[in-house]
Kinemage of the C-alpha trace (Angstrom):
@kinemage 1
@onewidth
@group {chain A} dominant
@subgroup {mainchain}
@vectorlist {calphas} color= white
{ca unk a 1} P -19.420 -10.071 20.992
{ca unk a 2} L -19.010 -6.522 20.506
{ca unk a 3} L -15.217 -5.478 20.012
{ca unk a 4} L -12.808 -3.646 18.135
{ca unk a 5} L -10.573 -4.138 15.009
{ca unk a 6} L -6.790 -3.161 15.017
{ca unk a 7} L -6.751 -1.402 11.919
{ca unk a 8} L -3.462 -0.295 10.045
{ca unk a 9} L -5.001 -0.030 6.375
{ca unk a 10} L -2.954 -2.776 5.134
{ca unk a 11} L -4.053 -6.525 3.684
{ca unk a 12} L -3.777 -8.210 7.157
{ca unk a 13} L -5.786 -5.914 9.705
{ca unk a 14} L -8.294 -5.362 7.064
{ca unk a 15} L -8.762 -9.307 6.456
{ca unk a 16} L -9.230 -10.016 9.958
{ca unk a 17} L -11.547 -7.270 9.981
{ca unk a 18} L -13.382 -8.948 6.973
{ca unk a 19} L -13.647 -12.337 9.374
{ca unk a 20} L -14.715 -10.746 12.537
{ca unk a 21} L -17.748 -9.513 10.481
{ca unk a 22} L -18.480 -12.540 8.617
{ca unk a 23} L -18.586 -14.366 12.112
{ca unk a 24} L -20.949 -12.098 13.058
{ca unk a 25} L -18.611 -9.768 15.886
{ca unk a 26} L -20.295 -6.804 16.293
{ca unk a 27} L -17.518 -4.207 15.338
{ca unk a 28} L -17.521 -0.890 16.892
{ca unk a 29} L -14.998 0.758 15.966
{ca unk a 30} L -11.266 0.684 14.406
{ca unk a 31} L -8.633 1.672 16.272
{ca unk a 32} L -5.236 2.704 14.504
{ca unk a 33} L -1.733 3.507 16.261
{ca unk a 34} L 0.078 6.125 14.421
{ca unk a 35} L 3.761 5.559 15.043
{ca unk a 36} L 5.768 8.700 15.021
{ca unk a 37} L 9.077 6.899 14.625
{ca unk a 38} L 9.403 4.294 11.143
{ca unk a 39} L 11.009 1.385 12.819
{ca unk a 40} L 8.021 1.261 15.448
{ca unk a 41} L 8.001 -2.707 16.810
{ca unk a 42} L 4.687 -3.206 16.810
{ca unk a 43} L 2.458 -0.995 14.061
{ca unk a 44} L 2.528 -0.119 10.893
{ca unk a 45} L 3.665 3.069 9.718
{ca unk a 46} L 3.931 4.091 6.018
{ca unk a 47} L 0.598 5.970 4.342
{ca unk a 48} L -0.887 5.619 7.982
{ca unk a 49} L -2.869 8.530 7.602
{ca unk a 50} L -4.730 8.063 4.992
{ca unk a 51} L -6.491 5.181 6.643
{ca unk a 52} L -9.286 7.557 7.601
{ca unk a 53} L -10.331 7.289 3.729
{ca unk a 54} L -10.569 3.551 4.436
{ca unk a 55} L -12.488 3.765 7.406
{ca unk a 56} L -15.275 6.086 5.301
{ca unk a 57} L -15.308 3.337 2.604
{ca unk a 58} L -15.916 0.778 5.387
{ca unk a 59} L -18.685 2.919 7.443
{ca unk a 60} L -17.011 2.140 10.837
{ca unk a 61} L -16.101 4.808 13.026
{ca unk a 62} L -12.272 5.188 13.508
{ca unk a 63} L -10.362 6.276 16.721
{ca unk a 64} L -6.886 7.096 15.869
{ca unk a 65} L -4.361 6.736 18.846
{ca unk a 66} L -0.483 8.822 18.335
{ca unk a 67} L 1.915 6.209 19.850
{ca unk a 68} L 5.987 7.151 20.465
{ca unk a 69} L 6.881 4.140 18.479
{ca unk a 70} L 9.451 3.164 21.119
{ca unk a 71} L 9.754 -0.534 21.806
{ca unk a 72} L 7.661 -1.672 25.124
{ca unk a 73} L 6.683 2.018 25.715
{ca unk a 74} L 4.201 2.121 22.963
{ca unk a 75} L 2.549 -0.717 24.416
{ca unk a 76} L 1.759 1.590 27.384
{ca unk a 77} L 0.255 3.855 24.380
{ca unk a 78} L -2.004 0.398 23.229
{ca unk a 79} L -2.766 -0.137 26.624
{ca unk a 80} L -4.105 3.064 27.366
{ca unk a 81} L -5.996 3.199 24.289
{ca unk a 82} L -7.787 0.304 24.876
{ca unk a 83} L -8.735 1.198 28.391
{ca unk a 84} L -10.375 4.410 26.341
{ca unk a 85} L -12.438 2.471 23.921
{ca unk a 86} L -13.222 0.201 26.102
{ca unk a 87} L -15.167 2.518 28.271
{ca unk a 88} L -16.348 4.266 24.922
{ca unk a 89} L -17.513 1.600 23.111
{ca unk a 90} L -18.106 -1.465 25.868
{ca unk a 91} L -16.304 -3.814 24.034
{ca unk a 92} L -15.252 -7.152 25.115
{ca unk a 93} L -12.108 -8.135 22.876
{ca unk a 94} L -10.364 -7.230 19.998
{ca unk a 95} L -9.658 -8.163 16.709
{ca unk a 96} L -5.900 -8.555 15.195
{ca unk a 97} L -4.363 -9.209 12.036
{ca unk a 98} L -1.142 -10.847 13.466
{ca unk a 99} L -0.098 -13.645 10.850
{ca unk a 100} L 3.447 -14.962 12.056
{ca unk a 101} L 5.197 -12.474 14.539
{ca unk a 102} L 5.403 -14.057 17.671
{ca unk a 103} L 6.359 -10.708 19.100
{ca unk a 104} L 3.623 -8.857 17.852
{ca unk a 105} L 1.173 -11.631 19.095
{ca unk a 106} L 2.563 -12.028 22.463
{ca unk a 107} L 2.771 -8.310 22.985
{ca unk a 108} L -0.984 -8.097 21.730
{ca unk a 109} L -2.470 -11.145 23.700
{ca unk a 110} L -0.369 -9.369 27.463
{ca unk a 111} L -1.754 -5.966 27.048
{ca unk a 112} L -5.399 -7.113 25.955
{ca unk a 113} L -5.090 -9.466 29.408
{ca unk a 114} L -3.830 -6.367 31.137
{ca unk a 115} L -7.523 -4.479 30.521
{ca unk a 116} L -9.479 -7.808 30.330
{ca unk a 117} L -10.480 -8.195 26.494
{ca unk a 118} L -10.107 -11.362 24.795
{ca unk a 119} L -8.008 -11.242 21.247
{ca unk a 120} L -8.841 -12.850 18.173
{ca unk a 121} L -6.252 -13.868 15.786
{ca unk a 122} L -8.053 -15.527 12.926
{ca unk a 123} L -4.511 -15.405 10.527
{ca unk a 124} L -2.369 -16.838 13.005
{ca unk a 125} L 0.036 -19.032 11.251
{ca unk a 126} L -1.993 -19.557 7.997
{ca unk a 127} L -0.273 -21.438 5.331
{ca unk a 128} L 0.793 -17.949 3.333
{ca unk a 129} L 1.171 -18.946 -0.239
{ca unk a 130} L -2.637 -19.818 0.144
{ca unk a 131} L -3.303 -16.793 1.828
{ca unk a 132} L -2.140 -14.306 -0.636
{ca unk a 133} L -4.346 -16.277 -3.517
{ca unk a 134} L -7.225 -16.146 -0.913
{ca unk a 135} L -7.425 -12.312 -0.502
{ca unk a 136} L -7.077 -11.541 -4.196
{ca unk a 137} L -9.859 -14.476 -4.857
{ca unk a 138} L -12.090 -13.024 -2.379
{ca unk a 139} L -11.952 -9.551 -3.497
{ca unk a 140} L -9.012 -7.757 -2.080
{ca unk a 141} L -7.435 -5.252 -3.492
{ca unk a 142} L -4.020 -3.335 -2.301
{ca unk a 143} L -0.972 -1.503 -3.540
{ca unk a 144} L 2.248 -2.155 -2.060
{ca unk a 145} L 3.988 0.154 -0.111
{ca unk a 146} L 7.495 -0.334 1.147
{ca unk a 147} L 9.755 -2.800 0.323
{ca unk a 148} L 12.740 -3.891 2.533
{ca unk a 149} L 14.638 -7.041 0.956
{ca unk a 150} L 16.391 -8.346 -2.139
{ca unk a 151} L 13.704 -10.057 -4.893
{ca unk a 152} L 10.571 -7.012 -5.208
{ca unk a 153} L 10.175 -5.249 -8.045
{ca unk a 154} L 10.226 -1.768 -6.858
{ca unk a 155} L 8.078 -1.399 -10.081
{ca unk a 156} L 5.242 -2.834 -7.942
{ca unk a 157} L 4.804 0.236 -5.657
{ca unk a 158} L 1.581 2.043 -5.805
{ca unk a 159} L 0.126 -0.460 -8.155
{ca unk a 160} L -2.994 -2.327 -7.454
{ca unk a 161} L -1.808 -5.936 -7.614
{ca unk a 162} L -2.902 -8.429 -9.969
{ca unk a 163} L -2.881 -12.178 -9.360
{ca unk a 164} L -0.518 -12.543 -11.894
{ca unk a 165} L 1.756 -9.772 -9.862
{ca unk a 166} L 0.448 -11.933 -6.583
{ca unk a 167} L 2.210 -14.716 -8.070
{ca unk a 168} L 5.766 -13.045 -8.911
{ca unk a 169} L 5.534 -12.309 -5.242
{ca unk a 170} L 5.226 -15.430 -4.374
{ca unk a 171} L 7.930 -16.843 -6.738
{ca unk a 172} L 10.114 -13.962 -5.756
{ca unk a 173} L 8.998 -15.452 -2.102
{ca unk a 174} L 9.972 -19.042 -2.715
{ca unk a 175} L 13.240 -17.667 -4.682
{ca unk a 176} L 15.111 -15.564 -2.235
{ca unk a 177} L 13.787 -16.798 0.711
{ca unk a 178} L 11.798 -13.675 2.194
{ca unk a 179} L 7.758 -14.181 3.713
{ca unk a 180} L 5.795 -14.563 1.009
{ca unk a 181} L 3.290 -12.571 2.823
{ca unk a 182} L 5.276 -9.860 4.121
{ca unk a 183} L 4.979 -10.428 7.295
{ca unk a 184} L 8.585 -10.019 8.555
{ca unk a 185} L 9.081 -6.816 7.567
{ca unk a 186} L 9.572 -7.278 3.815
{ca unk a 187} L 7.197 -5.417 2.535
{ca unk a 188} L 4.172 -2.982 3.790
{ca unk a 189} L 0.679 -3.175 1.854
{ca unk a 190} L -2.429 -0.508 1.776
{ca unk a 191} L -5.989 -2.225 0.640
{ca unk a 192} L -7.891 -0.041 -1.967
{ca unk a 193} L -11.258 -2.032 -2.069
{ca unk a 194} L -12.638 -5.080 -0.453
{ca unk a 195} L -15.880 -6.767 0.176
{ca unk a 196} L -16.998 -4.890 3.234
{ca unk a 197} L -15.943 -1.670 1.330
{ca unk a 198} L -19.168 0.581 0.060
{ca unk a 199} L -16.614 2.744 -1.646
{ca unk a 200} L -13.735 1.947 -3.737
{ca unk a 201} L -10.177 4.037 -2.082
{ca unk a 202} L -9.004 5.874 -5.620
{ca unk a 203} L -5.142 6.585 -5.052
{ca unk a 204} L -5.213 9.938 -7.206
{ca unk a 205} L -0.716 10.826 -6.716
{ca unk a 206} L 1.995 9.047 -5.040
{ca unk a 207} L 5.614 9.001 -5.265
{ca unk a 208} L 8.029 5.576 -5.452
{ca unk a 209} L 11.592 6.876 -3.008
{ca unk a 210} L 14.717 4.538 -2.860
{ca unk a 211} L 16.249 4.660 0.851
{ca unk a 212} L 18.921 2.117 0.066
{ca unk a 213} L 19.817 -0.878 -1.840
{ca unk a 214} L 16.682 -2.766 -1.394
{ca unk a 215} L 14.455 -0.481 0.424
{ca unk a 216} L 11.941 1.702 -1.104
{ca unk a 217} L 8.610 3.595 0.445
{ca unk a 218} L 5.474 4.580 -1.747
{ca unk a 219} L 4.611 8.057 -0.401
{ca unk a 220} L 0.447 8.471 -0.868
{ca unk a 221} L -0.067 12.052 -1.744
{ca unk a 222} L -4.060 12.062 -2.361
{ca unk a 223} L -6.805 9.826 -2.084
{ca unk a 224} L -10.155 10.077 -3.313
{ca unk a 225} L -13.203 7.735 -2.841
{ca unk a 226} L -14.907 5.963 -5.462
{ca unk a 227} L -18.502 5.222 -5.244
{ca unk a 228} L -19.285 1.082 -6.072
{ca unk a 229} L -22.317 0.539 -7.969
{ca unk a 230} L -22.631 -3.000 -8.031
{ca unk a 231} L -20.943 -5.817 -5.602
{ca unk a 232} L -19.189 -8.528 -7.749
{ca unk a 233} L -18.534 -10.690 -4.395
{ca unk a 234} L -21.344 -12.705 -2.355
{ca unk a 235} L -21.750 -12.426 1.124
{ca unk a 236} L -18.641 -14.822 1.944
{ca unk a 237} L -16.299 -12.197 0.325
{ca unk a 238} L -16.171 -15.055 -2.731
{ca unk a 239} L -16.337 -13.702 -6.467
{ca unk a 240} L -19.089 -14.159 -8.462
């Protein structure tokens, strides 16, 4: 099945991307919405831009798409950018990273019917906790950045998490009552190496600003890439 990844840079797009390979989807190309409003509905939109450094590390040709952000309009904008790539490319579905929005999914699963592509959804409703563990077991590794609700550390923008800082998240999580993964809006994420990445994403500057009480944005400011001279995961993404 040849099709294409929605790609936002963050933990989510780029673990489904990590499955669609793994089940041996013929991937040919990313495609990334760049939001030009912060409250967009349906795509991510802090650091967007420097997802093209990703996309180099991954060796997958990206096609980046401006959408208005607007709600329901910038599903005309994912509409029509399918309808491009799929006369590009000749793909047959696409690949999502949608974990619990129901919104998002729906949304996803109309417009893809719309053009004829069949969507896969590989993190629909996984247990979250587990999740979380899973991509830091398996290799992944990503900064936050943004934070929108009481219980983060702001301390933890820009920094590569740890397992240990995996688990304060989760605590956190479990404490004040937020997605443990993020996924409502809580939180924004930007993966600096994973198993399908030949090189590592270097964040070289960045800068940690407070919008209000419990919101705060990471600003990327450069990004370098790291050559990887040895692969410390197997071919299941699973650490040696």
């Amino acid at each position: 099945m040849r099709v294409c990844s929605l790609f936002s840079g963050g933990k989510d797009s780029t673990y489904a991307l990590h499955w669609a390979v793994l089940k041996g989807f013929d991937v040919a190309c990313l495609l990334t919405l760049k939001p030009q409003r912060v409250d967009s509905w349906m795509f991510h939109y802090p650091n967007i831009e420097w997802t093209k450094y990703q996309a180099d590390a991954l060796g997958i040709p990206q096609v980046m798409y401006v959408t208005n952000g607007i709600k329901d309009l910038e599903l005309e904008d994912l509409k029509n950018a399918l309808i491009d790539i799929k006369k590009e490319f000749g793909i047959y579905g696409i690949v999502t990273g949608a974990l619990l929005s129901d919104y998002q999914r729906m949304m996803i699963n109309i417009v893809a019917k719309e053009v004829d592509l069949k969507v896969y959804s590989p993190l629909w409703r996984k247990n979250q906790v587990n999740y979380l563990v899973d991509l830091y077991n398996h290799g992944f590794r990503f900064v936050l950045t943004s934070i929108s609700t009481m219980g983060i550390d702001p301390r933890l923008l820009g920094k590569v998490l740890t397992i240990s800082d995996i688990n304060d998240l989760i605590n956190s999580a479990l404490k004040y009552g937020f997605n443990p993964a993020l996924e409502g809006g809580e939180g924004e994420t930007f993966v600096v190496d994973a198993p399908l990445f030949k090189k590592e994403v270097v964040i070289e500057d960045g800068e940690v600003r407070r919008i209000d009480q419990y919101s705060w944005v990471y600003i990327i400011k450069s990004v370098s890439l790291r050559q990887k001279y040895s692969n410390k995961f197997d071919n299941k993404g699973i650490q040696r």
